[in-house]
Residue frames relative to the residue before (quaternion, step in Angstrom):
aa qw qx qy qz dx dy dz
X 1.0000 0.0000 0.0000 0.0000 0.00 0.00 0.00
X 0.1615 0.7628 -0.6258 -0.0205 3.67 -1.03 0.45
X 0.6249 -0.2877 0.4784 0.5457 3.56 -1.66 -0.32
X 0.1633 -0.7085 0.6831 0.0692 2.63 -1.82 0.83
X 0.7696 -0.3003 0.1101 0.5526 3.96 1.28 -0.69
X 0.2429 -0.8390 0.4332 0.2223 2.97 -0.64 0.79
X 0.0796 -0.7473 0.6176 0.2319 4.17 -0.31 0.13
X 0.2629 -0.4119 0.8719 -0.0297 2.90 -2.58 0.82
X 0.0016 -0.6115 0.7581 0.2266 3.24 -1.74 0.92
X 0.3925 -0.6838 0.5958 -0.1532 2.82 -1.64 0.57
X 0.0728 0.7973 -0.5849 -0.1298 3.83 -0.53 0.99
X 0.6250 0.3566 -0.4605 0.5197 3.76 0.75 1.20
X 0.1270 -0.8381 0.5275 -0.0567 3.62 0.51 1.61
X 0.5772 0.5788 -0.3193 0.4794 3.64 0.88 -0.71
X 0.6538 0.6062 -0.1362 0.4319 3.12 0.85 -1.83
X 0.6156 0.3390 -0.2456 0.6677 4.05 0.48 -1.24
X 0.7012 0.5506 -0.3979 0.2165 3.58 -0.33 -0.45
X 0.7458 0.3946 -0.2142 0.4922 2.54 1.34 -1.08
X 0.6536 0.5673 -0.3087 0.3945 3.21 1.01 -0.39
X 0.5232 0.5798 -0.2986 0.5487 3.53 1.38 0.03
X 0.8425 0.1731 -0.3518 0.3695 3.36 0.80 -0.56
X 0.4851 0.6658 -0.4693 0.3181 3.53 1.67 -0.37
X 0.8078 0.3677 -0.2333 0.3974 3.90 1.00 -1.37
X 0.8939 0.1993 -0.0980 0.3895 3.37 1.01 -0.36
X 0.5858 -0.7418 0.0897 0.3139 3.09 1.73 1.24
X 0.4161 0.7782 -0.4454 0.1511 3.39 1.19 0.71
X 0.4922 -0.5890 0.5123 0.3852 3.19 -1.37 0.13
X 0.2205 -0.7908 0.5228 0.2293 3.11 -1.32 0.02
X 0.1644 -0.6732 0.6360 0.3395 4.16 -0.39 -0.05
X 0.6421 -0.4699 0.4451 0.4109 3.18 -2.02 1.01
X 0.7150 -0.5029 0.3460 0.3407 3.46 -1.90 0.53
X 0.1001 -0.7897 0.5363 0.2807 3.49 -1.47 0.30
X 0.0904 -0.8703 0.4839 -0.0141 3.11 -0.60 0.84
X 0.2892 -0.7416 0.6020 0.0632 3.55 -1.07 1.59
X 0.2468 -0.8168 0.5031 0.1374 3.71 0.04 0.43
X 0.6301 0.5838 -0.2627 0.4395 3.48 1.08 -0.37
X 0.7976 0.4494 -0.0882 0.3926 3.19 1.46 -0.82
X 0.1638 -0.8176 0.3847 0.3959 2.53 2.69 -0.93
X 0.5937 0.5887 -0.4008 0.3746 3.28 0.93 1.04
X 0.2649 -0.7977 0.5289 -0.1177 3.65 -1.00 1.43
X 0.0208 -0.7624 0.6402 -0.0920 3.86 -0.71 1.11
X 0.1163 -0.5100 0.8474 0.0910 3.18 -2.08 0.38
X 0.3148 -0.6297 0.7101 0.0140 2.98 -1.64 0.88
X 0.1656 0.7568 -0.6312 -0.0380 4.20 0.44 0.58
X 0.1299 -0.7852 0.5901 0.1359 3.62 -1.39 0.86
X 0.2628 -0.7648 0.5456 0.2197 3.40 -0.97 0.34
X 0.9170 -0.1935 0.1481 0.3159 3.30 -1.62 -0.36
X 0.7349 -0.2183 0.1986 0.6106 2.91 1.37 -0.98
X 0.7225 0.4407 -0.2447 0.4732 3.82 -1.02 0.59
X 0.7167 -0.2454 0.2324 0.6101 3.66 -1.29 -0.25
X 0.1194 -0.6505 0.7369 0.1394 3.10 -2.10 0.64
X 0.6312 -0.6885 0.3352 0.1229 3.05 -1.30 1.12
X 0.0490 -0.8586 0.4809 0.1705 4.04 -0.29 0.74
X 0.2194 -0.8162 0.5319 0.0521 3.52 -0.79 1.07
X 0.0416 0.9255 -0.3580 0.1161 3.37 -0.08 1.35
X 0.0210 0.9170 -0.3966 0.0368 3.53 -0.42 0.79
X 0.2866 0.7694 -0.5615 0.1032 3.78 -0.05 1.02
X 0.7009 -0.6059 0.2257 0.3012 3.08 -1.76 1.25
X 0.7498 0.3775 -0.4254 0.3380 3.76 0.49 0.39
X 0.4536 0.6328 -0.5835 0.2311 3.65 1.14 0.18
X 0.3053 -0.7931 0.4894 0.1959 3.45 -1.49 0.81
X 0.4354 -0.7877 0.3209 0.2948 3.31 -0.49 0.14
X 0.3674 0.3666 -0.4754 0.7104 3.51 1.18 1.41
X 0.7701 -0.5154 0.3552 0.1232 2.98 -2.31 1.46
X 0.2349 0.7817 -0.5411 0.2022 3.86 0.94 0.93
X 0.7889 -0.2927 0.0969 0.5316 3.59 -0.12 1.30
X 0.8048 -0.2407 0.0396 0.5412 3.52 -0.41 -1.18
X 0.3361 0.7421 -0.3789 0.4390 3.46 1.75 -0.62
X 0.7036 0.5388 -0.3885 0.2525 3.42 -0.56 1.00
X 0.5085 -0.6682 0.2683 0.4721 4.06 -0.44 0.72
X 0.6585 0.6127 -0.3123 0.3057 3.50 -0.72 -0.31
X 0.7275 -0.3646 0.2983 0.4988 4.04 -0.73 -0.71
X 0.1122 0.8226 -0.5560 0.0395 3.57 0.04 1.17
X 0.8077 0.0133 -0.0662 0.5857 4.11 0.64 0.44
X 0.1434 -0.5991 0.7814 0.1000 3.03 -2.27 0.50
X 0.2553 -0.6723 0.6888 0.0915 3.04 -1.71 0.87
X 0.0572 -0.7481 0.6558 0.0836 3.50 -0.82 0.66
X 0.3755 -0.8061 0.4490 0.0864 3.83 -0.38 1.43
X 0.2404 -0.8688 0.4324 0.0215 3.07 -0.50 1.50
X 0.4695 -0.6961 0.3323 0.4296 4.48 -0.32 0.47
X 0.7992 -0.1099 -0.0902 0.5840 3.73 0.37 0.64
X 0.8302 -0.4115 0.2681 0.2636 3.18 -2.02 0.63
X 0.5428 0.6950 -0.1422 0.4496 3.30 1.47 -0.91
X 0.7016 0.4286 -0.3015 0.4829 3.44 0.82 -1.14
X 0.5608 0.5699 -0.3447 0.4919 3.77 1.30 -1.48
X 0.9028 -0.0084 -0.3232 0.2836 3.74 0.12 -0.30
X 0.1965 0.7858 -0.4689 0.3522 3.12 1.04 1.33
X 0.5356 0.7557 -0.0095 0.3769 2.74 1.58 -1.85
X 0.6864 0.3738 -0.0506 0.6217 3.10 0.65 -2.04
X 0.7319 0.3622 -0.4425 0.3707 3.49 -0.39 -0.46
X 0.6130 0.5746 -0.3330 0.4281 3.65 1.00 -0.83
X 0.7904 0.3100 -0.3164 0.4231 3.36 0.99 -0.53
X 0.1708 0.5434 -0.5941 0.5679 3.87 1.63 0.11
X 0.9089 0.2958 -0.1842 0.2292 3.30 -1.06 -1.22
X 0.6778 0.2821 -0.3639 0.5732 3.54 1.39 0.80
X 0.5124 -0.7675 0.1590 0.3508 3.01 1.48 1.25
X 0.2159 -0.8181 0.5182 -0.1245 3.65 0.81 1.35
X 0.2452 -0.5435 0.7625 0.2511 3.14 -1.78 -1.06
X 0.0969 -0.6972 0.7099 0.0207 3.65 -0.53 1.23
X 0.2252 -0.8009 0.5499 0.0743 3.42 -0.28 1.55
X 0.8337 -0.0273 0.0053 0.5515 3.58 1.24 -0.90
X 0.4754 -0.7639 0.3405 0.2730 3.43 -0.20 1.14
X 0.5938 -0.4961 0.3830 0.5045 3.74 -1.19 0.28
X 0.4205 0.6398 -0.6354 0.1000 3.11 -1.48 0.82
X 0.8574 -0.3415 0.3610 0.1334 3.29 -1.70 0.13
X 0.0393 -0.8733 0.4812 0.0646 3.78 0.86 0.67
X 0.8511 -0.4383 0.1858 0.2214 3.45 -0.91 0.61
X 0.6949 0.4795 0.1020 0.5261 2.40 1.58 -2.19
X 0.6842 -0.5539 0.2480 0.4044 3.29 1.41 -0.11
X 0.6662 0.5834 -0.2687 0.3790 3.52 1.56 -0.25
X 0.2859 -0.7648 0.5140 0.2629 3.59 -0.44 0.80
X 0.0612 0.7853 -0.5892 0.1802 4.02 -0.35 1.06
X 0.0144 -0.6612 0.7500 0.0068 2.81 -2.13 0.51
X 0.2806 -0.7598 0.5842 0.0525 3.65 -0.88 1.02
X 0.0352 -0.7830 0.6061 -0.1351 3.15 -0.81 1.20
X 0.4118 -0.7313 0.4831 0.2495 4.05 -1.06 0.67
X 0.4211 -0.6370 0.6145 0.1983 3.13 -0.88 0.99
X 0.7333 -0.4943 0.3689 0.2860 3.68 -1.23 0.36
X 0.7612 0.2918 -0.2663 0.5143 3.51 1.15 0.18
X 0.5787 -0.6257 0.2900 0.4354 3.11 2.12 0.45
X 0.3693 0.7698 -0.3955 0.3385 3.85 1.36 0.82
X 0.4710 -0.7106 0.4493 0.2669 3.55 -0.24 1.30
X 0.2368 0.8038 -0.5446 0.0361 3.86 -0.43 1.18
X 0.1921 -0.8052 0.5448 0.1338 3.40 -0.31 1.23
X 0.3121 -0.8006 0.5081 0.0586 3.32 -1.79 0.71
X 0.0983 0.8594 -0.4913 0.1022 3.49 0.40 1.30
X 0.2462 -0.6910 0.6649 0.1406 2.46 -1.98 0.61
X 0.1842 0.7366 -0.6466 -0.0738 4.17 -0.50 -0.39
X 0.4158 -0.8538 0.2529 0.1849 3.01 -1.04 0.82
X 0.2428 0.8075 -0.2650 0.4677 2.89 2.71 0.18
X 0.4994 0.7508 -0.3166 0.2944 3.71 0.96 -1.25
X 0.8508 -0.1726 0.0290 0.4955 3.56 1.43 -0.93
X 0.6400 -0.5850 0.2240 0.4450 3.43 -1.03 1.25
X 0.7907 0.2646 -0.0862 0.5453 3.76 0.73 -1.16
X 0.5483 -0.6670 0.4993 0.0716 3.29 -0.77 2.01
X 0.3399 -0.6624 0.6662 0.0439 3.72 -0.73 0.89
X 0.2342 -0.7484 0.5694 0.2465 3.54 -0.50 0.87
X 0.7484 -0.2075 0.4241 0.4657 3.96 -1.90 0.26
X 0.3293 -0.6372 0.6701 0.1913 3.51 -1.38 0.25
X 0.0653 -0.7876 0.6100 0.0586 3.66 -0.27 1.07
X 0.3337 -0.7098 0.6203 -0.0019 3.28 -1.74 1.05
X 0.2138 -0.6104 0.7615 -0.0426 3.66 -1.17 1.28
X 0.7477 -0.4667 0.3195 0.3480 2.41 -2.27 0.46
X 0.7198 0.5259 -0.0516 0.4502 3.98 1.14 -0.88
X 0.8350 0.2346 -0.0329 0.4967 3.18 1.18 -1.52
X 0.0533 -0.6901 0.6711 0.2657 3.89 -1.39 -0.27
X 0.2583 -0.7768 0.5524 0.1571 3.00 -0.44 1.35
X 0.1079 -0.9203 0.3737 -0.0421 3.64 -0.29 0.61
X 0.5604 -0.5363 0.4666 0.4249 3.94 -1.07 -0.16
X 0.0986 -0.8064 0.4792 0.3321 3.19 -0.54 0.83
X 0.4992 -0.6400 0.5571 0.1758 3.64 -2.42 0.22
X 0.7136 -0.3507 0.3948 0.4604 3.15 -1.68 0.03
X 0.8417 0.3700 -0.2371 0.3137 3.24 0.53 -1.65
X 0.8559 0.2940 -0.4230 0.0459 3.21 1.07 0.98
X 0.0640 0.9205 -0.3639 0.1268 2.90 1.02 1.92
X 0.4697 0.4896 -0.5103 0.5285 3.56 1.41 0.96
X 0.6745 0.4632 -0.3946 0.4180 3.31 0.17 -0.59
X 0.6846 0.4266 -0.2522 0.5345 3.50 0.84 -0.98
X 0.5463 0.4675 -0.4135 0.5585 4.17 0.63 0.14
X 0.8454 0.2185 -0.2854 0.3950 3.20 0.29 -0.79
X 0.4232 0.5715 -0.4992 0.4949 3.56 1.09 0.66
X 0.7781 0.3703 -0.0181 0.5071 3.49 0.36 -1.65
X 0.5532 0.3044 -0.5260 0.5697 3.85 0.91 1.41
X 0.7115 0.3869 -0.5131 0.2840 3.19 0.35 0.69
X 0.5098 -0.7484 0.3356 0.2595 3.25 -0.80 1.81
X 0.6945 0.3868 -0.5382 0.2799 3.91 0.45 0.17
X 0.4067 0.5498 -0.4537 0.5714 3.75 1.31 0.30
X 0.5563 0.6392 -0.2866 0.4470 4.05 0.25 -0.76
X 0.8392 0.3388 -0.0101 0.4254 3.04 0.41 -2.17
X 0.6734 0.3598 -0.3540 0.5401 3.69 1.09 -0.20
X 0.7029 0.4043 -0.3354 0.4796 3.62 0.59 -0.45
X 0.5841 -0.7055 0.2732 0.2939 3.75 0.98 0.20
X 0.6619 0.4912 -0.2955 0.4831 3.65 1.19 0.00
X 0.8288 -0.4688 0.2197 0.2122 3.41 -1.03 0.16
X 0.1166 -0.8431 0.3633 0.3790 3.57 0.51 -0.11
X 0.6854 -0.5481 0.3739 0.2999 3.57 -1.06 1.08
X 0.1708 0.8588 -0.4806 -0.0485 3.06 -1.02 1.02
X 0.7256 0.2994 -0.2970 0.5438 2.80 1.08 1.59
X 0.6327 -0.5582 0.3431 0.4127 3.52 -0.33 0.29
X 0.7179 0.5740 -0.2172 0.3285 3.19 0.89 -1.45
X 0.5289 0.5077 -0.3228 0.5985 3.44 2.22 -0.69
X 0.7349 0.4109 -0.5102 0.1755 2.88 0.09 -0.53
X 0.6737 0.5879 -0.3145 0.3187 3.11 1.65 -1.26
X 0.5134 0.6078 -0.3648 0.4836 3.56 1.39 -0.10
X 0.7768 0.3344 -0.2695 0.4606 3.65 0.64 -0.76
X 0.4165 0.5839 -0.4992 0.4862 3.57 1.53 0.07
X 0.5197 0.6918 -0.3201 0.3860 3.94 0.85 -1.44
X 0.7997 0.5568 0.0409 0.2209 2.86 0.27 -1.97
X 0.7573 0.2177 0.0506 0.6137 3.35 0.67 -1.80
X 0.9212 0.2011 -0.1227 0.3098 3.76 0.52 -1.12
X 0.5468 0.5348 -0.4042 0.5016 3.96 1.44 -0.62
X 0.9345 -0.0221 -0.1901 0.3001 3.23 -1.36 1.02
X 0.5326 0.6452 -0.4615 0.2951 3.63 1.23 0.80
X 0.6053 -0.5547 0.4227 0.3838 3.60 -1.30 0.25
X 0.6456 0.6546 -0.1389 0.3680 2.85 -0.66 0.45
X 0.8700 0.1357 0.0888 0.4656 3.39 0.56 -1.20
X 0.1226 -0.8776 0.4631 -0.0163 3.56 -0.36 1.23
X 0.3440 -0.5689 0.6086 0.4332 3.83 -0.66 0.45
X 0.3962 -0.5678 0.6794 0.2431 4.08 -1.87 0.58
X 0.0767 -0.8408 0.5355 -0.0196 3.80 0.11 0.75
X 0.5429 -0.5712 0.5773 0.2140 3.75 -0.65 0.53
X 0.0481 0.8083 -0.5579 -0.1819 3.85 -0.45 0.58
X 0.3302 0.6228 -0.5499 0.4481 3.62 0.97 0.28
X 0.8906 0.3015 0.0801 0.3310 3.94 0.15 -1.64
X 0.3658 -0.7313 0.4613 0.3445 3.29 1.55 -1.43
X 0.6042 0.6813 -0.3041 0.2797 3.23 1.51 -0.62
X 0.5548 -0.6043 0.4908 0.2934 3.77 -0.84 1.56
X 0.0200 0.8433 -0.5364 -0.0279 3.25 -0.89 0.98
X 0.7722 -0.0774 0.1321 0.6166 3.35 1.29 -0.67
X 0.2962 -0.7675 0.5236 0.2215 3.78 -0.82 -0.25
X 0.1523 -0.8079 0.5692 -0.0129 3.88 -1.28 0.68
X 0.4380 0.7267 -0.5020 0.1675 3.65 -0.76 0.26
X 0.5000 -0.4932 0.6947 0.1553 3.55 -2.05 0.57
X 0.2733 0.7182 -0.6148 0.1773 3.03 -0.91 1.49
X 0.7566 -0.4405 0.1920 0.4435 3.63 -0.73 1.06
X 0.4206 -0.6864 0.5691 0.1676 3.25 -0.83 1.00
X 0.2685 -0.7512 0.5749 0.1818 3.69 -0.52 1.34
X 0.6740 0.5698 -0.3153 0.3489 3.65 0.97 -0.32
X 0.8596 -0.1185 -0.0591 0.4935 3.41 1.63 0.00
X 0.7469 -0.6236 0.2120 0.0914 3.11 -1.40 1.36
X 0.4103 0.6631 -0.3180 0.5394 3.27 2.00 0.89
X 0.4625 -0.7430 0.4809 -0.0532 3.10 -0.73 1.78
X 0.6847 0.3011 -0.1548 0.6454 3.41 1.64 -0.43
X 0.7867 0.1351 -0.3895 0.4596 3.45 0.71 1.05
X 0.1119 -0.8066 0.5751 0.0786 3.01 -1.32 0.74
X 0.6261 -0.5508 0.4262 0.3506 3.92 -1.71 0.59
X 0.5176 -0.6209 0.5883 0.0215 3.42 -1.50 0.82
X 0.3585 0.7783 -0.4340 0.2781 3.66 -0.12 0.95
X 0.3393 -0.7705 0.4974 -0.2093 3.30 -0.85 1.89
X 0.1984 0.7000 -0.6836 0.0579 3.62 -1.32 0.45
X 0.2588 0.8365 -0.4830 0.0045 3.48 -0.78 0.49
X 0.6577 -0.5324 0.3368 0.4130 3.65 -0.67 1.41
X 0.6991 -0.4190 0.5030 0.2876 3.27 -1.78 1.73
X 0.8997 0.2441 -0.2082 0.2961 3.44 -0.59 -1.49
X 0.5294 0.4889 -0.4635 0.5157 4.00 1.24 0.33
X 0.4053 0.8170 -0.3849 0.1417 3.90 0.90 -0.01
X 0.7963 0.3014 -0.0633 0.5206 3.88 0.17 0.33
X 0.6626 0.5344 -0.3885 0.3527 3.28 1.81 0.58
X 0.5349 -0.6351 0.3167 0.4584 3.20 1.64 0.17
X 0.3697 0.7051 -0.5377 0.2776 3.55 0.97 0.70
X 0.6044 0.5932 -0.3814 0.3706 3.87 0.87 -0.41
X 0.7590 0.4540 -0.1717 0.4340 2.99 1.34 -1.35
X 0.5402 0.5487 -0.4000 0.4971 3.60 1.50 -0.11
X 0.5040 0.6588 -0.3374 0.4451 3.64 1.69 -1.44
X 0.6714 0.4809 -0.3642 0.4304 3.80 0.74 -1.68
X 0.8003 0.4200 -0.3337 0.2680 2.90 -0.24 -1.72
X 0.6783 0.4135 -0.4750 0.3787 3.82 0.68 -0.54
X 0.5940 0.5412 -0.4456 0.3946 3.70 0.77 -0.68
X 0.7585 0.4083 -0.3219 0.3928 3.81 0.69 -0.67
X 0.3313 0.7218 -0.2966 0.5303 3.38 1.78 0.19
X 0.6994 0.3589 -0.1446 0.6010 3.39 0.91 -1.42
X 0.8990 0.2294 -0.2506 0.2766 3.65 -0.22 -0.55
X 0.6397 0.4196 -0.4900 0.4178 3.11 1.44 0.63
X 0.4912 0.4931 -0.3998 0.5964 3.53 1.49 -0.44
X 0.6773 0.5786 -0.2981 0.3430 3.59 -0.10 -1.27
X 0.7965 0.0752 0.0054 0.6000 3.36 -0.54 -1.62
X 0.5127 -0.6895 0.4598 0.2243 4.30 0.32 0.30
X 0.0259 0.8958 -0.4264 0.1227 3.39 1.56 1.13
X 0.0749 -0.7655 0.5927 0.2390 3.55 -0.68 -0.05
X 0.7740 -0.1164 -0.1294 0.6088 3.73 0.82 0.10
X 0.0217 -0.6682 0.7280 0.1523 3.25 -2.02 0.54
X 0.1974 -0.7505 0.6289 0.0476 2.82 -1.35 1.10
X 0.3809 -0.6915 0.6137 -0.0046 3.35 -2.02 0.65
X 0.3275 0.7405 -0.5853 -0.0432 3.26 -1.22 0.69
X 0.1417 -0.8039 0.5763 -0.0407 3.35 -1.44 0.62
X 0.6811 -0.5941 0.2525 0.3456 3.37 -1.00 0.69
X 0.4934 -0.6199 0.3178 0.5207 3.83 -0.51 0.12
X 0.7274 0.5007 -0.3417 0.3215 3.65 0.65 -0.69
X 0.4868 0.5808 -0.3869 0.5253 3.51 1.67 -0.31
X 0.0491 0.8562 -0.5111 -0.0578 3.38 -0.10 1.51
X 0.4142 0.7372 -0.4114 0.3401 3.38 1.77 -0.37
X 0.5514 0.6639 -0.2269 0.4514 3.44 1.09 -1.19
X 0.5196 0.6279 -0.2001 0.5438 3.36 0.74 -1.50
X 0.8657 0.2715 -0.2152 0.3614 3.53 -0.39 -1.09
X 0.5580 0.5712 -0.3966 0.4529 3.23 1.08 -0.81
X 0.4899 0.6528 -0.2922 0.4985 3.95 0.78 -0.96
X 0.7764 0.5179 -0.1132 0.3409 2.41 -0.24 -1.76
X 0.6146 0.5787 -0.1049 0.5258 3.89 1.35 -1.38
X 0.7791 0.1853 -0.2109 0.5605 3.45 0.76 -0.93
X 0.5247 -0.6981 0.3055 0.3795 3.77 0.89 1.16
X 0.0231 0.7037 -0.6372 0.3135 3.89 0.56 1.66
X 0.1584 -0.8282 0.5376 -0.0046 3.21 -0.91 1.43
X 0.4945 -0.6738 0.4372 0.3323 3.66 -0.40 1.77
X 0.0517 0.8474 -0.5221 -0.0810 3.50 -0.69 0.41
X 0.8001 -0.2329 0.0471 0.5508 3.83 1.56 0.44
X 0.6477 -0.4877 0.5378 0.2312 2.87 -1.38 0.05
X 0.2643 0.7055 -0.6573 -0.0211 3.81 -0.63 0.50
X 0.2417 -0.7520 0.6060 0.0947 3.35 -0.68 1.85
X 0.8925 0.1256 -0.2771 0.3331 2.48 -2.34 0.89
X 0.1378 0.8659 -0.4704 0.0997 3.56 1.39 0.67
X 0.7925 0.0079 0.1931 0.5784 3.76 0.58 -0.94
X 0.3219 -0.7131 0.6066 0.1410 2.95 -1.63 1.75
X 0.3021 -0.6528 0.6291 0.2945 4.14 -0.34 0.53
X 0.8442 -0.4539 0.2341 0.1625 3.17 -2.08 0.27
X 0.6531 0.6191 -0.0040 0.4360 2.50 2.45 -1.35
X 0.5004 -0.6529 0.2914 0.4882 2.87 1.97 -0.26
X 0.3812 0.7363 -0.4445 0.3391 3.81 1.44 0.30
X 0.1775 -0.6090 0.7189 0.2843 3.88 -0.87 0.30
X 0.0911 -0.7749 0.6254 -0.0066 3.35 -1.00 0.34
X 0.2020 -0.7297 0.6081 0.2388 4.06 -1.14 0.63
X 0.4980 -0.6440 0.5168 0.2649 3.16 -1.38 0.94
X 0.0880 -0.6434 0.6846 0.3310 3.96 -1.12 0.36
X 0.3653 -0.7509 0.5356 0.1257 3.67 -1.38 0.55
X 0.0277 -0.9051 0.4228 0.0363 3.38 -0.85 0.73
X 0.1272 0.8455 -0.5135 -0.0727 3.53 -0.19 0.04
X 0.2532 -0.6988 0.6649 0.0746 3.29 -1.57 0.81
X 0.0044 -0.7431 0.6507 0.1564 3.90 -0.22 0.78
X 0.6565 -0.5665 0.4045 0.2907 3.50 -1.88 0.82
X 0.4935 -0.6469 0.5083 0.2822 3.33 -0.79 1.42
């Protein structure tokens, strides 16, 4: 979670603007303006972090009338897809909040809802899907799991899953040996891509493992993508992978209108094997000497593919 903008209204909108970007180097986007409302914004970003909204319409007063007033009247804390915002919101309805403004669609392009904080602090929830280069898929839910986007906050859980070398050693990458990797290879490989969900516990929340469909490097088809899985040692043998698969192959042939996904895995990773093998993945060769691992192994790929019933 982070800031996302803060706003100030303001009846000298020209005036703050400029002064935001001459002393402290913001940018600014061109003006938006709702005639109907008689209401006008600048959005000025900076270097990094929250960006500031400057806002000005012809009935705010300048005494403490709800949100109508000059000075700091809301945060927005920006949330990875439309889904989470009214997930959010309903959770807090149902812990008897204030829903100050219901979910919808903002002019400008942002999909929000505004809700009081406990001392009655304007906090808006947004989503836009511009915000980042690589799209985060929907968070899907089983009977057990929420497969989800993964976060910052979970680069303990996810270290202390992903240092142990027999998870490491079957899935072909090193095992973590330190937080700080992981929190770098969380950065890197898994926050904000398509594709790729944390396997979360819905009883607890607790990170358990990870799933997702990403382009197939082995071939030049836009309508299929690769299958690929890890899940903590000590969740083995309860059938979470295979609930984890079956919803993800749910999604990308119904969902994204796949025509094949395909799988591979090493030969000695028979656990892998079965799971395939379960959701009716058809062996389709050998590709020797497929990959050198970290450890210095050459290894042959087995290949699978499942085309969309």
């Amino acid at each position: 979670m982070k800031i996302h903008h803060i706003a100030i209204w303001t009846f000298r909108l020209e005036d703050l603007r400029e002064f935001y970007i001459r002393y402290f180097n913001g940018t600014s986007n061109e003006k938006y303006i709702n005639p109907k409302k008689g209401f006008e914004s600048y959005f000025i970003y900076f270097d990094d972090g929250a960006a500031l909204e400057l806002m000005s319409r012809t009935d705010v007063q300048n005494a403490p009338i709800e949100e109508n007033k000059l000075g700091l009247t809301h945060f927005a804390l920006s949330f990875p897809s439309k889904e989470d915002v009214l997930r959010t919101t309903e959770q807090l309805r149902s812990d008897g909040y204030t829903i100050a403004g219901e979910p919808r669609t903002s002019g400008d392009g942002y999909f929000e809802s505004v809700i009081l904080d406990p001392d009655g602090n304007r906090v808006e929830c947004v989503y836009r899907k511009e915000e980042t280069g690589n799209e985060p898929d929907a968070p899907i839910e089983t009977e057990r799991l929420l497969l989800r986007p993964f976060r910052k906050s979970d680069a303990e859980a996810f270290f202390k899953c992903c240092q142990n070398p027999n998870i490491g050693n079957n899935a072909g990458w090193r095992p973590h040996g330190s937080l700080e990797e992981s929190q770098e290879i969380l950065r890197s490989v898994f926050i904000s891509q398509s594709g790729i969900w944390a396997i979360t516990l819905k009883e607890d929340g607790r990170l358990i493992g990870s799933v997702g469909i990403i382009p197939d490097p082995k071939r030049e088809n836009p309508q299929a993508r690769m299958l690929g899985y890890w899940l903590d040692e000590s969740h083995w043998g309860k059938g979470y992978m295979t609930e984890a698969v079956q919803s993800v192959l749910d999604y990308g042939f119904n969902t994204l209108q796949l025509s094949l996904i395909t799988a591979n895995c090493y030969p000695h990773n028979e656990r892998s094997q079965q799971v395939l093998k379960r959701h009716g993945f058809i062996y389709e060769g050998t590709l020797h000497q497929a990959e050198l691992t970290y450890d210095g192994h050459l290894y042959d790929h087995q290949c699978y593919y499942l085309a969309k019933p």
